[in-house]
Structures are given as C-alpha cells and as structure tokens.
N, C-alpha and C positions, 0 to 999 in steps of 0.2 A: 210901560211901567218898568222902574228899572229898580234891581234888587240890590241892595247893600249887602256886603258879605262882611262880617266883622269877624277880623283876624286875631286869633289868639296868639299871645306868646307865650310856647314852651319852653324857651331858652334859660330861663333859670332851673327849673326842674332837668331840663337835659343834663345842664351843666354839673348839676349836685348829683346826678346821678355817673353819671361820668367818673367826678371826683373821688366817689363810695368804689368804683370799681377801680380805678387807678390806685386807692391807697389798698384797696383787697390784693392786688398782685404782687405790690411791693411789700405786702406782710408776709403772704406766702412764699416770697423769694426768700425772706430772711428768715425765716424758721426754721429750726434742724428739729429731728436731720431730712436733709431733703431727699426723696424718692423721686427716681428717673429710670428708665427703663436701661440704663447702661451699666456697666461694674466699671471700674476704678480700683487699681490696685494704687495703693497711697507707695510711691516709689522715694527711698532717703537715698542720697547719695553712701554706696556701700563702704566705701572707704572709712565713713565720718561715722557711719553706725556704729552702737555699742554691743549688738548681739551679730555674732557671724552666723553667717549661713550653711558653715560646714564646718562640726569640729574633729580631728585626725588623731588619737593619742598611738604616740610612740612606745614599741617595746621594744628602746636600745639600750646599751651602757650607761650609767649615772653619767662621765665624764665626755664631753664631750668637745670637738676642735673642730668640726665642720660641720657645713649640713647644706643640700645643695639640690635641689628638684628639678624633676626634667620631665616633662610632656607638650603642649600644646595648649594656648587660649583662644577659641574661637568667638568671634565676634568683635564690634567694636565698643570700648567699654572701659571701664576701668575694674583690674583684678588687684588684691591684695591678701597677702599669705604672712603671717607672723607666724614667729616661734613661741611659745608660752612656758617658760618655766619658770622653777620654787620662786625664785627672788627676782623677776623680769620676762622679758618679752625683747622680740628682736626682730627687722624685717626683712622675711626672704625674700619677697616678690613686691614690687609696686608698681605695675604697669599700666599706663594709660594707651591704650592700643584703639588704630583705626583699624584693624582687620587680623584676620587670624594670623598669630605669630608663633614660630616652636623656640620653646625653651630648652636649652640642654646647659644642663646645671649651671642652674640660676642663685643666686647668693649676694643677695646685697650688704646687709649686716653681716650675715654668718657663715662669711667666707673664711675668716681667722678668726676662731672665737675660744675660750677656754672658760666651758663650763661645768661645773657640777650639778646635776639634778638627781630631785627623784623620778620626778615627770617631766615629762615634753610633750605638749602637744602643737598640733596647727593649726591654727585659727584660719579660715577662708573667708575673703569678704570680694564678691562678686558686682557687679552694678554694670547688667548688658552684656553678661561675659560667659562662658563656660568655660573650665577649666579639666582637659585631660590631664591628669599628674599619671605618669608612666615609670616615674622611679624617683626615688631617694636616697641620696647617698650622703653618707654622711663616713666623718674619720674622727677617733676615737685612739685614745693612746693605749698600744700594747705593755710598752714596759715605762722610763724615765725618759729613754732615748729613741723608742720606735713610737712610731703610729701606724696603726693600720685601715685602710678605707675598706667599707662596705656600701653593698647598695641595698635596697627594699626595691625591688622590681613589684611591682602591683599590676594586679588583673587592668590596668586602665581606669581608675576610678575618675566617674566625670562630674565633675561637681556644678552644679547649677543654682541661680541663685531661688 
C-alpha cells in the first residue's frame, strides 16, 4: 500500500509574513529619534559656526593700530580667531593646518589697523584644532606722532574646541 502525502502551501503566508517584518524595520529605521548604543557629537565645521568656542575680552586702550597673537595650534584642523569690536570684526588667524604649527605674531586683518573701541574681544573658532595663545601684542598710539607696543604674555591659555 502506498501512502499519499498531500503537500501544503505555506508560501503565501511566509511571504505576508516576511513583508509585515520587512516594512516593521523600515519603520523603525525611520523614526526619531533613534537609540543606539553609540554617542555622536553633531560636529559643524568651526569656521562657518555662529557661536565660538572660546570668548577673550580685552583690557587695552580704546585706540587701537595693531594686534598680533603668538603661541601654537596643535593638530590638524582648521583654527580661526577674529577681533570683535563696537562697529566690526576683523580676522587675526585663519588657518587650515595639517599638523602642529607655531604662530609668532600672527595678524592677518589687524596687522595695520586704526581703531576706536570701547571693547575688544576674540572670538575662537576651533574644528580639530587646539589652540596655545602664549601672547598678545598689540600697538596703541602714545601721543599724534608715537606709538607704543605692548604685549599680554598669558599663563598659556589652551583653548579647545
């Protein structure tokens, strides 16, 4: 005697069941916010940012003719340092560096400048970069006809982004 086996097909049920979990992954892919056992710092290139990462205010003279920073950027990266005063802004540093480079006063904009403020500060914008500033020098008119330079020697301040 010979037995007949009658063969079921599950192939449509597989297949819907299949389909239920392929569109569940693709849901869950796109849902925020998404959880994963990793951190992500969201990194903007620092240059293009609109909040610096280090800000320096200045206690020099209102009148100012120079201004000129000197330490070291280590890494590779792009650093940049503006001037910020009453009516403007100006750029000391704009480096894009592959490796540590020393700066010994540096002045891109505000190598000849003739300003009046009440404030100055400096703006730091980092991306990959730290930033030893080891001095500041700036020149400042004594009388119509003299100027005189000074420097801000600082403890080393290292600025990071």
């Amino acid at each position: 005697m010979v037995k007949s086996f009658k063969i079921k097909h599950h192939y449509p049920y597989v297949t819907l069941v299949l389909l239920f979990l392929c569109l569940g992954i693709l849901l869950s892919m796109n849902s925020s916010p998404n959880l994963t056992g990793m951190a992500v710092k969201d990194v903007a290139t620092a240059v293009d940012q609109s909040e610096p990462d280090y800000t320096l205010d200045l206690d020099i003279v209102e009148e100012l003719r120079s201004l000129k920073l000197s330490g070291e950027i280590i890494g590779a990266g792009n650093t940049k340092v503006i001037l910020k005063y009453d009516s403007g802004e100006l750029i000391v540093i704009n480096k894009q560096t592959e490796s540590d480079i020393i700066l010994e006063k540096v002045c891109e904009e505000t190598c000849d400048i003739n300003i009046t403020s009440k404030k100055y500060t400096l703006l730091f914008y980092l991306e990959k970069t730290k930033l030893n500033l080891q001095k500041i020098t700036y020149l400042f008119p004594k009388s119509e006809t003299e100027t005189l330079e000074s420097e801000i020697k600082t403890q080393t301040i290292q600025i990071t982004e």
